[in-house]
N, C-alpha and C positions, 0 to 999 in steps of 0.2 A: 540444403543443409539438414542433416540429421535431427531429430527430435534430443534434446537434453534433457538430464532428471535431474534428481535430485535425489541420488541413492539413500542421503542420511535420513530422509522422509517416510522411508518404510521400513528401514532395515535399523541403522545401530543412533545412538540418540547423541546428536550434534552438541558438542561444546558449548559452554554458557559463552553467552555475547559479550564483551568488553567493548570501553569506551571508543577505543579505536580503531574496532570492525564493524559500529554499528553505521547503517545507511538510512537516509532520509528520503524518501520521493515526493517531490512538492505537485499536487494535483491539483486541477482548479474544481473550485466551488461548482454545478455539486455532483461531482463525478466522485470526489474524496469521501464525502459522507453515507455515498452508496457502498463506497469499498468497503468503508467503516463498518454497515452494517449486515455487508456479506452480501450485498445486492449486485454486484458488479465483482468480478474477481479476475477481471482479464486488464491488459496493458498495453495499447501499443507504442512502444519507446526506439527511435533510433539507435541507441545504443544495447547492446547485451548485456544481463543482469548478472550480478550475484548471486548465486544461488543462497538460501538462506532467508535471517530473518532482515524484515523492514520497515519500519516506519515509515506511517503516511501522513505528511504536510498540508493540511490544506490551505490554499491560494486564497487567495484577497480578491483575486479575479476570478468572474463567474463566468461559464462556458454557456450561456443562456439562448444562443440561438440554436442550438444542438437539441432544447427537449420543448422546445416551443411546439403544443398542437400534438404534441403525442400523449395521449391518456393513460395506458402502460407508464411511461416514464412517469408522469404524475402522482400516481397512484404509488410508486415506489418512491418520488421524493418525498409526500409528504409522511411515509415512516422514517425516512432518513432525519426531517425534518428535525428533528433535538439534539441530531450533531454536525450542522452543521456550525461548526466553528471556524470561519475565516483567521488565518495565521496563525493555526495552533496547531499541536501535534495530536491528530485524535486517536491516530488505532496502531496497533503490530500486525503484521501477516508476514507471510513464509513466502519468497518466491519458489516454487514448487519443480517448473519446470518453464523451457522456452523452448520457441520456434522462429525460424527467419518464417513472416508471414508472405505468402501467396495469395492476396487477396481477401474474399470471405473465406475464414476456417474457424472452425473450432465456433460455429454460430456468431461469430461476431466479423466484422470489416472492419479489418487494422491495411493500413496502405503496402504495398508491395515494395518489399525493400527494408523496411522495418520489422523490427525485433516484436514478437508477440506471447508476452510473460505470462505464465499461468497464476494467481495467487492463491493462500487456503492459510487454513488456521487462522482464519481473523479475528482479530479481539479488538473490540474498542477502549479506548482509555478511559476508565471510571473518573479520572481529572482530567481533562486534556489540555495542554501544557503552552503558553505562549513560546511563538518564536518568530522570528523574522528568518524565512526561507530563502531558497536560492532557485532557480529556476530546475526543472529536473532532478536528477539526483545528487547528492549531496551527504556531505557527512560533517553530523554534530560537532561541536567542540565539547568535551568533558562536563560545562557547569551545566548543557542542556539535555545531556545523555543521565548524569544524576541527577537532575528536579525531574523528568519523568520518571528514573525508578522513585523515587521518595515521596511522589505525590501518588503513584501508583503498584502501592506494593503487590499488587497481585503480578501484575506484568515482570515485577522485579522478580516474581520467585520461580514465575516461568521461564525468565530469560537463567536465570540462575540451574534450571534443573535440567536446561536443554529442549522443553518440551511445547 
């Protein structure tokens, strides 16, 4: 399968987000709070993404036998380390572009068969927001999509200008 973009990423400036286009991806602890801080920008998901913007959920569940004994990963959790928030909404990111994955590509080993999402533009949530997730992707209901713009207006003015 063809490589995907995300034409409105470089060329004309995408629509402000509303309540019921936004998406949520619930990520387990601490894979989440790497994305959070721009540590980690890749995905690999069963399903093909949205292109656009996203919200990231982090899990209650931690993925811990994944960064057992590796020093690099360590050394990047403990800056992620102040956001890690288990059941909150912490960051925005853009998915940018995707690929059905082949194995190792694009420097990382996503399973073969599976969707491998590119992310960018990440911002962390200056509040990040309770919620109780849903496993993978998902989308808010309205009173959870406005307590993160209201508790984070910067996020609200970006989603508002497109950018």
């Amino acid at each position: 399968m063809g490589r995907q973009t995300d034409q409105s990423a470089s060329a004309a400036t995408p629509p402000p987000l509303r309540a019921a286009e936004a998406r949520m991806l619930t990520v387990d602890d601490p894979w989440a709070a790497l994305e959070a801080v721009g540590l980690k920008t890749h995905e690999g998901r069963d399903t093909k993404p949205r292109l656009g913007w996203l919200f990231i959920h982090q899990s209650s569940r931690r993925a811990l036998r994944a960064v057992m004994g590796d020093r690099l990963l360590a050394d990047a959790l403990a800056a992620a380390e102040p956001y890690r928030r288990p059941r909150h909404v912490i960051a925005l990111t853009r998915v940018l572009d995707f690929h059905e994955a082949a194995g190792a590509c694009c420097g990382v080993l996503v399973p073969r068969g599976r969707y491998h999402w590119h992310l960018g533009a990440i911002s962390k949530l200056s509040d990040p927001v309770f919620a109780i997730g849903k496993q993978g992707l998902w989308i808010p209901d309205k009173d959870l999509f406005d307590a993160i713009l209201a508790r984070n207006p910067d996020v609200a003015a970006r989603l508002a200008a497109g950018a």
